[in-house]
N, CA, C and O atoms as a MOPAC input file, in Angstrom:
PM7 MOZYME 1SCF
protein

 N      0.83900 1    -1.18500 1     0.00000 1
 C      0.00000 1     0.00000 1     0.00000 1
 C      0.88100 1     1.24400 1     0.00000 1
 O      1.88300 1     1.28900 1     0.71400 1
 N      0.56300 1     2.13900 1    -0.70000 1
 C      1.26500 1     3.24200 1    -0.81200 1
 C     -0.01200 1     4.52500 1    -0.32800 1
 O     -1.20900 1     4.53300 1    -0.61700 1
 N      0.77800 1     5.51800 1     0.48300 1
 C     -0.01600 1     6.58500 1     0.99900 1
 C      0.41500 1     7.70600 1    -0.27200 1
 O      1.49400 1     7.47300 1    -0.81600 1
 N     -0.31900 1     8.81800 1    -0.72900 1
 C      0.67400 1     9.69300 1    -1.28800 1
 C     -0.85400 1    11.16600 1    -1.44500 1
 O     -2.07300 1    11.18400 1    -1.61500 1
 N      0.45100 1    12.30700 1    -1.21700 1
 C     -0.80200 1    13.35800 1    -0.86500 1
 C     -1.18600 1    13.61200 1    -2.36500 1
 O     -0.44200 1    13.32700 1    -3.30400 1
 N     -2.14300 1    14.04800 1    -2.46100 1
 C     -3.26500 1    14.50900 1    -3.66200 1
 C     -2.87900 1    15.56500 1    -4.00200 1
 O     -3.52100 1    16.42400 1    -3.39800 1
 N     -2.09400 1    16.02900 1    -4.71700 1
 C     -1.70800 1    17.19800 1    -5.48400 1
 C     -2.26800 1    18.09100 1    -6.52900 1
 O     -2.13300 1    19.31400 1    -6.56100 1
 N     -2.88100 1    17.38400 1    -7.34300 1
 C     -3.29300 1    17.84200 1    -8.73200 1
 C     -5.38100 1    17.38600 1    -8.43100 1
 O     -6.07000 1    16.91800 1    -7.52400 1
 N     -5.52700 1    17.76200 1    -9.44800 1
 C     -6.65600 1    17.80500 1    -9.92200 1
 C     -7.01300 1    15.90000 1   -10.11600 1
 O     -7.70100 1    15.12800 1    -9.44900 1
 N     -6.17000 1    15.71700 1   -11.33800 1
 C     -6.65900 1    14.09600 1   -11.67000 1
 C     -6.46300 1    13.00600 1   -10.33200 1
 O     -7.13900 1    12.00600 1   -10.08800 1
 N     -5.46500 1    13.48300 1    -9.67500 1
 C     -5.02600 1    12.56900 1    -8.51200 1
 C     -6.62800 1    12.44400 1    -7.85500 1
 O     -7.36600 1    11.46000 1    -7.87500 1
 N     -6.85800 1    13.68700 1    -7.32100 1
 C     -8.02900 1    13.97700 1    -6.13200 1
 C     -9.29000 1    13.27800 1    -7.16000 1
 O     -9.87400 1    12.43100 1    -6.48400 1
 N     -9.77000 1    13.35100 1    -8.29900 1
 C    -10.71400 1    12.72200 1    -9.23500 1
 C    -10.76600 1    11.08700 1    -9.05000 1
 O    -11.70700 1    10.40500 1    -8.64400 1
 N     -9.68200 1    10.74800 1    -9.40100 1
 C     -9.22500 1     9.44800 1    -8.89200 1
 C     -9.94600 1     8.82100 1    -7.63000 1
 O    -10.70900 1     7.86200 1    -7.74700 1
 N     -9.65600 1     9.42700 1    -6.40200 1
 C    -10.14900 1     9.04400 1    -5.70200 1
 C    -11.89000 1     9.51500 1    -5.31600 1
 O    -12.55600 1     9.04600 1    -4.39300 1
 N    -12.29100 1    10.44500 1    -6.21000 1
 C    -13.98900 1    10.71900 1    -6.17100 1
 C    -14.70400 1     9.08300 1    -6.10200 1
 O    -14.97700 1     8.79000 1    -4.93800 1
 N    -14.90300 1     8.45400 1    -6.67800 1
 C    -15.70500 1     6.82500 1    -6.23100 1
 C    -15.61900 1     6.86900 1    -4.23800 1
 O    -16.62100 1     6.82400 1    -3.52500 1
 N    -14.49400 1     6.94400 1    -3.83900 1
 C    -13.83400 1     6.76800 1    -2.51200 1
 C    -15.17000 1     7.47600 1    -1.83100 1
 O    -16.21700 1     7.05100 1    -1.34200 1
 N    -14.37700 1     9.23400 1    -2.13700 1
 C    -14.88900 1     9.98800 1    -1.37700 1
 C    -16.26900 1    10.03100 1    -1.12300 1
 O    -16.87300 1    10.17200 1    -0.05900 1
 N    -16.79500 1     9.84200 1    -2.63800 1
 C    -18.26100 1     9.69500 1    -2.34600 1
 C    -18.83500 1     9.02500 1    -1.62400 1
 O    -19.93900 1     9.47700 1    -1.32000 1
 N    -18.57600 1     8.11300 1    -1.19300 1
 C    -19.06800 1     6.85300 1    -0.15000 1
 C    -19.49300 1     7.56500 1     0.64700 1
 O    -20.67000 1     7.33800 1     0.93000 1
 N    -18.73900 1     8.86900 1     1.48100 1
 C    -18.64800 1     9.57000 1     2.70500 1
 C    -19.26200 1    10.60300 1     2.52300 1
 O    -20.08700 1    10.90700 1     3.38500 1
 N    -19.14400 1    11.18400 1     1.76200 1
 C    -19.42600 1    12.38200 1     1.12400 1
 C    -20.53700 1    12.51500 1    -0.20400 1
 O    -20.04900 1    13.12300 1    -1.15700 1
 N    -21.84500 1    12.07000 1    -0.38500 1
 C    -22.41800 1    11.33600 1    -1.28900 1
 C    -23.11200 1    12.80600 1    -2.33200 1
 O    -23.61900 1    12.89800 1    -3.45000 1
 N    -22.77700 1    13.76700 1    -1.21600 1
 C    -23.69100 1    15.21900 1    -1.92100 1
 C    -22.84900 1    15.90700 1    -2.71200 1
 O    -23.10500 1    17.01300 1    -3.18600 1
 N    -21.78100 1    15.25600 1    -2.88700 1
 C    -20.46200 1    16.00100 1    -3.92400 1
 C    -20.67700 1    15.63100 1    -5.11900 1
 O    -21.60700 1    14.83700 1    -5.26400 1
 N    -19.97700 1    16.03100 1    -6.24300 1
 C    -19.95200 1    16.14200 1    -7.54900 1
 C    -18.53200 1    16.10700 1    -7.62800 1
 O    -18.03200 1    16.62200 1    -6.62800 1
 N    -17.31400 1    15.49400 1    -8.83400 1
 C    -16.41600 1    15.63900 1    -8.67700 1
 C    -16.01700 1    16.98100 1    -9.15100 1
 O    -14.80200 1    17.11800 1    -9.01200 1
 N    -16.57300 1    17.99100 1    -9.64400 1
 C    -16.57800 1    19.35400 1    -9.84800 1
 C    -16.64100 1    19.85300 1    -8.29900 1
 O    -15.52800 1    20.08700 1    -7.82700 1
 N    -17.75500 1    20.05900 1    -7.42100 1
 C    -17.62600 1    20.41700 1    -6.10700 1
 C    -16.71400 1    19.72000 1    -5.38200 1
 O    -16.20200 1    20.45800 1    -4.53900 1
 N    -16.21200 1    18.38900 1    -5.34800 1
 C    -15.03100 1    18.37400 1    -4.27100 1
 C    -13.60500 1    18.97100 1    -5.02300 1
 O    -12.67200 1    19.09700 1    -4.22900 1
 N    -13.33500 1    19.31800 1    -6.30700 1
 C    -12.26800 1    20.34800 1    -6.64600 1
 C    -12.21400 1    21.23300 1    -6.12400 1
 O    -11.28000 1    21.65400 1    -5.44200 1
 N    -13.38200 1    21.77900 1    -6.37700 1
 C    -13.89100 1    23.06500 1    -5.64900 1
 C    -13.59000 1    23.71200 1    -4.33000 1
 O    -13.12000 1    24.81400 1    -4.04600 1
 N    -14.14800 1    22.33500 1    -3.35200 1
 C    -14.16000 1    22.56500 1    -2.05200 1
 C    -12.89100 1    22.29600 1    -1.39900 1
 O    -12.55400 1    22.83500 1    -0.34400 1
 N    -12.10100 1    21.34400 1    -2.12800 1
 C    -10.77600 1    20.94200 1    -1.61600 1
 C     -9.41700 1    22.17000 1    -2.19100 1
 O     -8.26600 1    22.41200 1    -1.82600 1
 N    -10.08900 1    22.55200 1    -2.96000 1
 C     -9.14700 1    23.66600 1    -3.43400 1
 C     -9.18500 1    24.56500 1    -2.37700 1
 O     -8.21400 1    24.96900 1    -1.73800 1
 N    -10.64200 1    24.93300 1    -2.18400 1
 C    -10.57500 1    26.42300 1    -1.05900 1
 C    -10.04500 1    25.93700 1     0.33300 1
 O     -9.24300 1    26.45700 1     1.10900 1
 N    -10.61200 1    25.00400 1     0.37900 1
 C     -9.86900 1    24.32500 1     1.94200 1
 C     -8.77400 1    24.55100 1     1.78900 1
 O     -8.53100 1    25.65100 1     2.28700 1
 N     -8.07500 1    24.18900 1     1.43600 1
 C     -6.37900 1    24.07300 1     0.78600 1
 C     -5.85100 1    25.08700 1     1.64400 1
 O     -4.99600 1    24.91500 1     2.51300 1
 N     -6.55000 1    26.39700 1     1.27200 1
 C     -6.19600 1    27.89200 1     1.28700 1
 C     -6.46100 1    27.71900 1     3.13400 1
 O     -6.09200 1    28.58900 1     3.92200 1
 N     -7.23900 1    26.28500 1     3.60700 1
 C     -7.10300 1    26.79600 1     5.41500 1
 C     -6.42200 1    25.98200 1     5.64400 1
 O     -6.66800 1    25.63100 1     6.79800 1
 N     -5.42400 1    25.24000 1     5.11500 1
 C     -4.17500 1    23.94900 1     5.64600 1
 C     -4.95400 1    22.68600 1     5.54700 1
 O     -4.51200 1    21.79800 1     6.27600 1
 N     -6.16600 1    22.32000 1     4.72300 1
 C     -6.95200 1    21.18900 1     4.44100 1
 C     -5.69500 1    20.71300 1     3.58700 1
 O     -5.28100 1    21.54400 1     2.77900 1
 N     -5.14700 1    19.70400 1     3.64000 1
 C     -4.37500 1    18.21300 1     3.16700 1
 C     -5.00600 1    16.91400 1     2.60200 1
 O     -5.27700 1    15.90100 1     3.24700 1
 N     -5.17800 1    17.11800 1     1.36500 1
 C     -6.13500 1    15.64000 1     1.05600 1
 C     -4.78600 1    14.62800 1     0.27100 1
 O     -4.06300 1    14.90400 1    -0.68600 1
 N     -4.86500 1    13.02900 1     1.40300 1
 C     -4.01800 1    12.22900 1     0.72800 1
 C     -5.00600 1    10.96300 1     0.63500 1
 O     -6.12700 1    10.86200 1     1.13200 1
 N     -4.33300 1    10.07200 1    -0.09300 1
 C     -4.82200 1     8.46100 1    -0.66600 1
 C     -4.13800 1     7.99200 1    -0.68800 1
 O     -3.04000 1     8.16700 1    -1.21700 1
 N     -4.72900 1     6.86100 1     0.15000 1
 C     -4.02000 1     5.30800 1     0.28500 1
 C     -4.58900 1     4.40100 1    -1.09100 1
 O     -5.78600 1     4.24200 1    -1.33000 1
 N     -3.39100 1     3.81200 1    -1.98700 1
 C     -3.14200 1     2.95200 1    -3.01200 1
 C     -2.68200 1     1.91200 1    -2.57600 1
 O     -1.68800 1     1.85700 1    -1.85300 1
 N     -3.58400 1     0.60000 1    -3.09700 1
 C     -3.21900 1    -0.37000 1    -2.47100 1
 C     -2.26900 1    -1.10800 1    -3.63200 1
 O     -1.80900 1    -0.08100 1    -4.13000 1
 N     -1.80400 1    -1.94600 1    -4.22200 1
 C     -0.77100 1    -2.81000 1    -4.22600 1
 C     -0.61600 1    -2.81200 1    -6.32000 1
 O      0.38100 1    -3.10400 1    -6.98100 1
 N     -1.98200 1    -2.38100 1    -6.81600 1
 C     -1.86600 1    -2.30000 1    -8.02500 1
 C     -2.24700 1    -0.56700 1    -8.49200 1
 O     -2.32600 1    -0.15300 1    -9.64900 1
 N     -2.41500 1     0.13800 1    -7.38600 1
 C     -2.38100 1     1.76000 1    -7.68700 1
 C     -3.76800 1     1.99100 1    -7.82100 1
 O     -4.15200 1     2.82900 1    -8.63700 1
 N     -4.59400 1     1.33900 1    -7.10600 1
 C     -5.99100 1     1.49200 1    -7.27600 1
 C     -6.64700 1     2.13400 1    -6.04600 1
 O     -6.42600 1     1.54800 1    -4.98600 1
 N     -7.33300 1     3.11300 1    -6.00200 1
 C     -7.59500 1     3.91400 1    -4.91700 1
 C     -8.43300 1     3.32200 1    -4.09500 1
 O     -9.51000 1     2.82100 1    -4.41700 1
 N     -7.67100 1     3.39000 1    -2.35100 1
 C     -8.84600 1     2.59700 1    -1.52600 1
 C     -9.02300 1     2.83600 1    -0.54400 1
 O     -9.79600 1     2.22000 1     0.18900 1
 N     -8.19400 1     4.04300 1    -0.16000 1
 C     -8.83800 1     5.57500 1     1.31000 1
 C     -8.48500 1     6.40500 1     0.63700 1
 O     -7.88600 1     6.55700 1    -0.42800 1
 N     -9.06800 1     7.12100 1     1.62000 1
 C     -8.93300 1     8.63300 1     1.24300 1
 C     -8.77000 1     9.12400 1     2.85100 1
 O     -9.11600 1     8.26500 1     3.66200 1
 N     -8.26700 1    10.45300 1     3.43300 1
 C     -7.77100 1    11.39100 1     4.05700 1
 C     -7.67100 1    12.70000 1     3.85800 1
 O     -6.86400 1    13.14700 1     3.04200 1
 N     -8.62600 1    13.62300 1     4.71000 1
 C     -8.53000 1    14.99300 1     4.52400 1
 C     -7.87800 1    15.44300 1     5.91600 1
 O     -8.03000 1    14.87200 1     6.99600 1
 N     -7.33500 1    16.26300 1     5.73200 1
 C     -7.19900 1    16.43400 1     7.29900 1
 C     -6.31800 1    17.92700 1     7.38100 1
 O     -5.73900 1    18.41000 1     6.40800 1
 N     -6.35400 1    18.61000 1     8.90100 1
 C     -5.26300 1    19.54400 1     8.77300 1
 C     -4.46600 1    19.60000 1     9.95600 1
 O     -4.46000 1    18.62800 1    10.71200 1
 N     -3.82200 1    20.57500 1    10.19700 1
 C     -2.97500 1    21.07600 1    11.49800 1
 C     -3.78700 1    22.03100 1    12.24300 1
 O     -4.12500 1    22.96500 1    11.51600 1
 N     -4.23300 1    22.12700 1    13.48100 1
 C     -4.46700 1    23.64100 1    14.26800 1
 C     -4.46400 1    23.40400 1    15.35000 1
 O     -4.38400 1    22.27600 1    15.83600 1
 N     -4.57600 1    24.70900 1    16.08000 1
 C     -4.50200 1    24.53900 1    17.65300 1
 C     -6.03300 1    25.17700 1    18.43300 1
 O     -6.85400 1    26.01500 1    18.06300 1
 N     -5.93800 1    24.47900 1    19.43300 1
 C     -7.36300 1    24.88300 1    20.50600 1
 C     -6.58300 1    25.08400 1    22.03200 1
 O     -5.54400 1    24.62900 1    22.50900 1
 N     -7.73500 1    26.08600 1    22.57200 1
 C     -7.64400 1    26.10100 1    23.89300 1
 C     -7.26900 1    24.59200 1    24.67900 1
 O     -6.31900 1    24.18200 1    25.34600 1
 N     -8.62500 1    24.00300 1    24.18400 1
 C     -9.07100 1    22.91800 1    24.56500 1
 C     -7.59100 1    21.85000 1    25.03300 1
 O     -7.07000 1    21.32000 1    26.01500 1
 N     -7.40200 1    22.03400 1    23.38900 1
 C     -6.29400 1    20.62400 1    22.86400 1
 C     -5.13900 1    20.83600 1    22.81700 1
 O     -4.26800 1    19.97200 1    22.91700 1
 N     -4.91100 1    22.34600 1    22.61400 1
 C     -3.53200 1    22.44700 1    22.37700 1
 C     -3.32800 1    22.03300 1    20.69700 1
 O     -4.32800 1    21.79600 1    20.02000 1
 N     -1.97000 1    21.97000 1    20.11000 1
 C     -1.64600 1    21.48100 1    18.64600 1
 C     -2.53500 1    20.10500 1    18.53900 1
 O     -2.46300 1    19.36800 1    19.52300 1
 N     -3.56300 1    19.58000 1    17.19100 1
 C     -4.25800 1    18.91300 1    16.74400 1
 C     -3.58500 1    18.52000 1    15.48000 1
 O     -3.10800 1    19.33900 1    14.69400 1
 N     -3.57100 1    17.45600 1    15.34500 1
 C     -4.32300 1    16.70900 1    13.51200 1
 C     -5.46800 1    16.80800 1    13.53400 1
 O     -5.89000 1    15.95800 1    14.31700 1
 N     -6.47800 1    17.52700 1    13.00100 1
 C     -7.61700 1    17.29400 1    12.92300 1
 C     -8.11900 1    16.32100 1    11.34500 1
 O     -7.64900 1    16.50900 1    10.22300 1
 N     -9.10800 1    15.36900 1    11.70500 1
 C     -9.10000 1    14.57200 1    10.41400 1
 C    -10.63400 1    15.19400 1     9.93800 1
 O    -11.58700 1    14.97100 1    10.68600 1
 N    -10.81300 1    15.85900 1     8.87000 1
 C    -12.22600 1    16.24300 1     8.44700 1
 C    -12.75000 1    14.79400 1     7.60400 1
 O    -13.91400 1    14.43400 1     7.78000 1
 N    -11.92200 1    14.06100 1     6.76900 1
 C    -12.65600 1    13.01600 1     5.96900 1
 C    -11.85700 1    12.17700 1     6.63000 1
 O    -10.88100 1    12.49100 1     7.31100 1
 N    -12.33100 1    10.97200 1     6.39900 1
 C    -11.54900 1     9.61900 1     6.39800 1
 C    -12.54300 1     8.37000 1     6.15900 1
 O    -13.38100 1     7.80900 1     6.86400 1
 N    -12.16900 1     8.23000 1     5.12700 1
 C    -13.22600 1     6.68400 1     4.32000 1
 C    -12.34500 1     5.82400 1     3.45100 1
 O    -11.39900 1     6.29900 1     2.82300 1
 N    -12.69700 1     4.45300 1     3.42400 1
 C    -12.30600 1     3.60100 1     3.10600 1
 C    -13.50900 1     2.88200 1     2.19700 1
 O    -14.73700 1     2.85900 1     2.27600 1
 N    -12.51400 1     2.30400 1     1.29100 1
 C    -13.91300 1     1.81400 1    -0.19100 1
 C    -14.41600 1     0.58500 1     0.79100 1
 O    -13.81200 1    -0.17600 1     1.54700 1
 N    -15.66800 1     0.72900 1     0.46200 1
 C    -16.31700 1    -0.24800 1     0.91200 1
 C    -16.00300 1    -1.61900 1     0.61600 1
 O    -16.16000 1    -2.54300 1     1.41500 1
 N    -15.48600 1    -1.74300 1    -0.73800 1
 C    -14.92800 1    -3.16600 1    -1.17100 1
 C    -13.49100 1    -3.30100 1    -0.63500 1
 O    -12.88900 1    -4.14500 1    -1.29900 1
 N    -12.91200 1    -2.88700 1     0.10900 1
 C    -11.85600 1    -2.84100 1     0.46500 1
 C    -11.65000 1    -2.79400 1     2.23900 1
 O    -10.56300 1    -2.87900 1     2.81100 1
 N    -12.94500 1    -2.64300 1     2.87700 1
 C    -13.02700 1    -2.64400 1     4.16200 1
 C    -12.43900 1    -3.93600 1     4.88600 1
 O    -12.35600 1    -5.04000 1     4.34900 1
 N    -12.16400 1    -3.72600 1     5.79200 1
 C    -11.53500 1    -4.67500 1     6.62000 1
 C    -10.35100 1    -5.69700 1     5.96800 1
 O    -10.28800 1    -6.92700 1     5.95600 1
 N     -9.65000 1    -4.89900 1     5.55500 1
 C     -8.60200 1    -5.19400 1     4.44900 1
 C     -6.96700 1    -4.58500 1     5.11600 1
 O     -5.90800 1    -4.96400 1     4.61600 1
 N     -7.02400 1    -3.63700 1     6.26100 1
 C     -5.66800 1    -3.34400 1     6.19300 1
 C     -6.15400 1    -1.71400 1     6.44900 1
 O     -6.00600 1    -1.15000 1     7.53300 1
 N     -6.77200 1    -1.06500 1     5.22100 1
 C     -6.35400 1     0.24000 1     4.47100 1
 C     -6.69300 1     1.11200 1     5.38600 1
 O     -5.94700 1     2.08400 1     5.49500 1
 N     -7.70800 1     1.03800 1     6.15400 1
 C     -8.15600 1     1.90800 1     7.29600 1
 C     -7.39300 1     2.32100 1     8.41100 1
 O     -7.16300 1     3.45200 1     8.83800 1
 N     -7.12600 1     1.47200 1     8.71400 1
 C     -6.17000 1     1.30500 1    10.27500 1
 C     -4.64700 1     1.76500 1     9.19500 1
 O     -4.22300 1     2.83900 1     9.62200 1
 N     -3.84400 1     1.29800 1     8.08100 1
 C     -3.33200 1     2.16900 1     7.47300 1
 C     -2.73300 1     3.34100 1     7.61600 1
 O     -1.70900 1     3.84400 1     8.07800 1
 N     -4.26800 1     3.75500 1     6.75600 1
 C     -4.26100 1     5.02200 1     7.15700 1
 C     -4.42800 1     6.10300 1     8.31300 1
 O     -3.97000 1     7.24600 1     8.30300 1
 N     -5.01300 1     5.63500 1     9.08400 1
 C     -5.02500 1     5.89000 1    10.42700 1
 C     -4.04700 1     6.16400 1    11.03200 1
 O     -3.89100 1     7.13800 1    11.76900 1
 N     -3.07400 1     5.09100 1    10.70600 1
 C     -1.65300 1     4.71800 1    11.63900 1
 C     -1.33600 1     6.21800 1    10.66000 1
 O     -1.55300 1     7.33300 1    11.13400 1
 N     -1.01700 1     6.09300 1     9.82500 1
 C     -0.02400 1     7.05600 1     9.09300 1
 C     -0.32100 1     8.79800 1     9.83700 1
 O      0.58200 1     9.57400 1    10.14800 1
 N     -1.57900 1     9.01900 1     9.95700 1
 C     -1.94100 1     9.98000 1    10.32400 1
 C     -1.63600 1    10.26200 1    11.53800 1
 O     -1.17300 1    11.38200 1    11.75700 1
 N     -1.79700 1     9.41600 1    12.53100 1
 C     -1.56600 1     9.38100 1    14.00500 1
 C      0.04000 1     9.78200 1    13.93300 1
 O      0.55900 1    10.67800 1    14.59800 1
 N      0.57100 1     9.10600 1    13.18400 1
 C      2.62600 1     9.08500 1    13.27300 1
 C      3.02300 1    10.48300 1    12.95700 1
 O      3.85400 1    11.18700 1    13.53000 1
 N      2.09500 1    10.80900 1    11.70300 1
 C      2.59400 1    12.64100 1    11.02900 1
 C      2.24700 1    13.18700 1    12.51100 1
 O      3.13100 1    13.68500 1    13.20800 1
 N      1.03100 1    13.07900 1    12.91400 1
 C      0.66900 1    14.31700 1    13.83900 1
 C      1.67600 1    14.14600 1    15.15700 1
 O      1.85300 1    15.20200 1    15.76500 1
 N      2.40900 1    12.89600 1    15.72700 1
 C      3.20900 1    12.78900 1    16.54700 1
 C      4.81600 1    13.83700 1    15.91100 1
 O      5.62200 1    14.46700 1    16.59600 1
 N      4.77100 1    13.65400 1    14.44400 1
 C      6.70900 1    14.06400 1    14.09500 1
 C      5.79600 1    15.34400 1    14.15300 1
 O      6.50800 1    15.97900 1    14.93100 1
 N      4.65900 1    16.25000 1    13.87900 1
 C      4.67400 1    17.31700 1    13.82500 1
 C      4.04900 1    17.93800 1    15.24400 1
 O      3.21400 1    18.83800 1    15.14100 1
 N      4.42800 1    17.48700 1    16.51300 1
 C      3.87200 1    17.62400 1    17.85200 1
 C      3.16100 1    17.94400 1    18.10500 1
 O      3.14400 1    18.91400 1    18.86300 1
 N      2.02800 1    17.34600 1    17.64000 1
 C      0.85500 1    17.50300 1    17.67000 1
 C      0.38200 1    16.55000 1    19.19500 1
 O      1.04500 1    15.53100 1    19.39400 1
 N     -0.42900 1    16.80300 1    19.93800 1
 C     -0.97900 1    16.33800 1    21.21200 1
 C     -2.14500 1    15.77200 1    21.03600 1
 O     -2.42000 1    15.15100 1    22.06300 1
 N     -3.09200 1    15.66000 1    20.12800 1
 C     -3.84800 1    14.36800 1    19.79800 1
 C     -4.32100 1    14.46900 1    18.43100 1
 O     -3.69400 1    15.24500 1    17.71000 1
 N     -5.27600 1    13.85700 1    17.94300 1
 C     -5.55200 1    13.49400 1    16.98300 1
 C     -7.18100 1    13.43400 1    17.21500 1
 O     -7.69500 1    12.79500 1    18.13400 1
 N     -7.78000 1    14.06100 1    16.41500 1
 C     -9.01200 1    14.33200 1    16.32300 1
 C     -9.90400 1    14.28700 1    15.15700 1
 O     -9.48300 1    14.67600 1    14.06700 1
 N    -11.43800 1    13.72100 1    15.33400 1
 C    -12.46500 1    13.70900 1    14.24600 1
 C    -13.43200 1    14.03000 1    14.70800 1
 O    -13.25600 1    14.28100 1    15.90000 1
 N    -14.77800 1    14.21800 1    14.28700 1
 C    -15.93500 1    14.16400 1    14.11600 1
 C    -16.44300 1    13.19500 1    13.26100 1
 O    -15.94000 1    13.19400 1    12.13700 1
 N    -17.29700 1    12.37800 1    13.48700 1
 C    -18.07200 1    11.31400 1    12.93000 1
 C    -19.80400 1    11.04400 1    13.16600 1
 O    -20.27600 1    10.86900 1    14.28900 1
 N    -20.51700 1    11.04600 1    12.07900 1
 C    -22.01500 1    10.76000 1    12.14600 1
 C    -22.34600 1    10.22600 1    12.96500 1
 O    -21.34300 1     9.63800 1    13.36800 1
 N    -23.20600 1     9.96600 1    13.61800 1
 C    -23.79000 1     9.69600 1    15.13200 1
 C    -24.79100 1     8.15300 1    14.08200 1
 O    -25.37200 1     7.24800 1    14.68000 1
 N    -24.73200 1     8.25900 1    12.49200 1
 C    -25.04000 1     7.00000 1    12.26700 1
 C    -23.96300 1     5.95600 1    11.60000 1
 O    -24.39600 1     4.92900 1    11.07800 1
 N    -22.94500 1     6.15400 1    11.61800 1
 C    -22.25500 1     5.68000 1    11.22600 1
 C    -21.18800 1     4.37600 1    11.85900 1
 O    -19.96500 1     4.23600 1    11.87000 1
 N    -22.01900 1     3.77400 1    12.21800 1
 C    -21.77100 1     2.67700 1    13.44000 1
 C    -20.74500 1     2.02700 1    13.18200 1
 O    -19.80100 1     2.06700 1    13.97200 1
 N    -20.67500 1     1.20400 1    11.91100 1
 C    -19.59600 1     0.66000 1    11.53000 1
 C    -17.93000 1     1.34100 1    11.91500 1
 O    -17.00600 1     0.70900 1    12.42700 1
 N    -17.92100 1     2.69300 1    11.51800 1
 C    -16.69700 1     3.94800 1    11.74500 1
 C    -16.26000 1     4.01300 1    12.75600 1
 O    -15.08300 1     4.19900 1    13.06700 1
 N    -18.06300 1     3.71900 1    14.05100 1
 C    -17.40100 1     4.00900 1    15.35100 1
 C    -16.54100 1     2.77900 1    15.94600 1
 O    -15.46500 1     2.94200 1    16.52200 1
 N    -17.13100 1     1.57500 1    15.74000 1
 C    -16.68100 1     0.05700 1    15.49800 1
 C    -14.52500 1     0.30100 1    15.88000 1
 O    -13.75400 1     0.17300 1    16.83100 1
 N    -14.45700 1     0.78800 1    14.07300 1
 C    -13.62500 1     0.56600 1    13.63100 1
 C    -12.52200 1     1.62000 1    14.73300 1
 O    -11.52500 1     1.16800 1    15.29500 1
 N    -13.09800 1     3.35800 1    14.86700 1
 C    -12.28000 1     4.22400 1    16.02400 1
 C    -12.16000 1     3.65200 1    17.48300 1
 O    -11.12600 1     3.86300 1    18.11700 1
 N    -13.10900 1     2.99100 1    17.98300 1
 C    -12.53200 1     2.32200 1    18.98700 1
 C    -12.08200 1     1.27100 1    19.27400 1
 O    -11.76600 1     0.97400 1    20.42600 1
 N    -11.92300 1     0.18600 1    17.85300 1
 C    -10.86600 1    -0.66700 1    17.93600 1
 C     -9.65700 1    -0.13600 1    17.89700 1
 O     -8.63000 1    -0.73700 1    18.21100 1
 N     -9.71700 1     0.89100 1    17.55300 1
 C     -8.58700 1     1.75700 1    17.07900 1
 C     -8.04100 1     2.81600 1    18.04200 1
 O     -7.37200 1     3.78700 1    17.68900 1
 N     -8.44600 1     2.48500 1    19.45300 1
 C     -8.06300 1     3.40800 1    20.64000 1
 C     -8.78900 1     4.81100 1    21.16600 1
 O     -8.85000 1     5.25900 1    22.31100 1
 N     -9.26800 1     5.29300 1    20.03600 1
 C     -9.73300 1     6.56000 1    20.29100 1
 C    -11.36100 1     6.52300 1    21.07100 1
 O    -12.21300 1     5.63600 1    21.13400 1
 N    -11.30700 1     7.86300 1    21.57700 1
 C    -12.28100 1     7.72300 1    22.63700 1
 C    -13.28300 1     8.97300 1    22.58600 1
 O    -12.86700 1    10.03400 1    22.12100 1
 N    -14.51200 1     8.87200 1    23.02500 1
 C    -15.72100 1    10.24300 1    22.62200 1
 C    -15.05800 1    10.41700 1    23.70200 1
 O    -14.58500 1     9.77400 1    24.63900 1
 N    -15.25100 1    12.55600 1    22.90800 1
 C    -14.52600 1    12.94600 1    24.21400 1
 C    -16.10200 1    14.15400 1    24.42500 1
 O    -16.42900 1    14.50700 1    25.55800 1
 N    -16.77000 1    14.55900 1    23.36200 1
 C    -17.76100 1    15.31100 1    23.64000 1
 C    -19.04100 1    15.20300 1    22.11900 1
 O    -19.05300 1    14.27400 1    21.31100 1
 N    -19.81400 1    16.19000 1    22.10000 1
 C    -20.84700 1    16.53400 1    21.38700 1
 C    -20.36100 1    17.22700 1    20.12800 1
 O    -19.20500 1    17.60400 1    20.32200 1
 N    -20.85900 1    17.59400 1    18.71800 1
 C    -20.63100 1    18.34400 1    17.88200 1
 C    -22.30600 1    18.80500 1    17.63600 1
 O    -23.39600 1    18.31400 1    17.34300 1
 N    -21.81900 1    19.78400 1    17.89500 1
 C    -23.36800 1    20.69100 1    17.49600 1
 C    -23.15600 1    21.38900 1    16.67300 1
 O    -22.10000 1    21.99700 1    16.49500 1
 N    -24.62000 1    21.44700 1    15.68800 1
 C    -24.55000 1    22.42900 1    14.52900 1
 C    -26.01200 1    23.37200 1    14.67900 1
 O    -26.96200 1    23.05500 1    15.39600 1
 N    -25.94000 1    24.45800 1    13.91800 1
 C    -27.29500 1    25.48400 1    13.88400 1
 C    -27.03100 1    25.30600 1    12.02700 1
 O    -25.98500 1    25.50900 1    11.41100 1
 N    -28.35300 1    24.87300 1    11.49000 1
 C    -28.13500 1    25.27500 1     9.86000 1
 C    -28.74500 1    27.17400 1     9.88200 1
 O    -29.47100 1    27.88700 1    10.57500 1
 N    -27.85500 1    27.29100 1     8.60800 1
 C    -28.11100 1    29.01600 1     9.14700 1
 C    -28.66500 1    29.13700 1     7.13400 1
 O    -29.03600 1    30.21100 1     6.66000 1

């Protein structure tokens, strides 16, 4: 498996099948879009390639700091192809993310995840991590 960050346009397209899984209200025109402007706030989109260069996570994520937390990885996406689940690629990628945010001293590692997404939660607390609170939204 090879990790490698999303640079270009065709790279990030590539992995649109992926993203959509997670992200189902995108268009691969709107996640250019949206991943471009992110860009501009330290949003990082990489993909995990598994063994014949075929896309099978995906990873958005950035750097910042909180009162709260202190220095963060914060992960905004993280999905794995469904045909490819429980295969390695998740935990993967995971690991990889957890290791950057340690060389870049970062003090934890953080997501938000759907309150239906059971399987995800499954997989984060096989995976150590722990609810630490609520995410609330107001649609405006």
């Amino acid at each position: 498996m090879t990790i490698a960050h999303l640079t270009d346009d065709a790279a990030l397209t590539a992995f649109f099948p992926v993203i959509s899984q997670l992200r189902p209200h995108l268009t691969p025109a709107t996640l250019i879009e949206r991943v471009r402007r992110q860009e501009q706030q330290g949003y990082r989109p990489v993909g995990l390639y598994d063994n014949a260069r075929v896309p099978r996570a995906y990873a958005g994520f950035r750097f910042m700091e909180t009162l709260f937390s202190g220095a963060v990885i914060y992960v905004d996406d993280l999905v794995t192809d469904a045909a490819a689940r429980s295969t390695g690629c998740g935990k993967t990628l995971l690991t990889w993310l957890i290791e950057l945010g340690r060389r870049e001293g970062c003090a934890t590692l953080e997501l938000d995840s759907g309150v239906q997404r059971f399987a995800a939660h499954r997989f984060y607390f096989r995976e150590r991590l722990e609810i630490e609170g609520y995410h609330f939204r107001l649609r405006l």
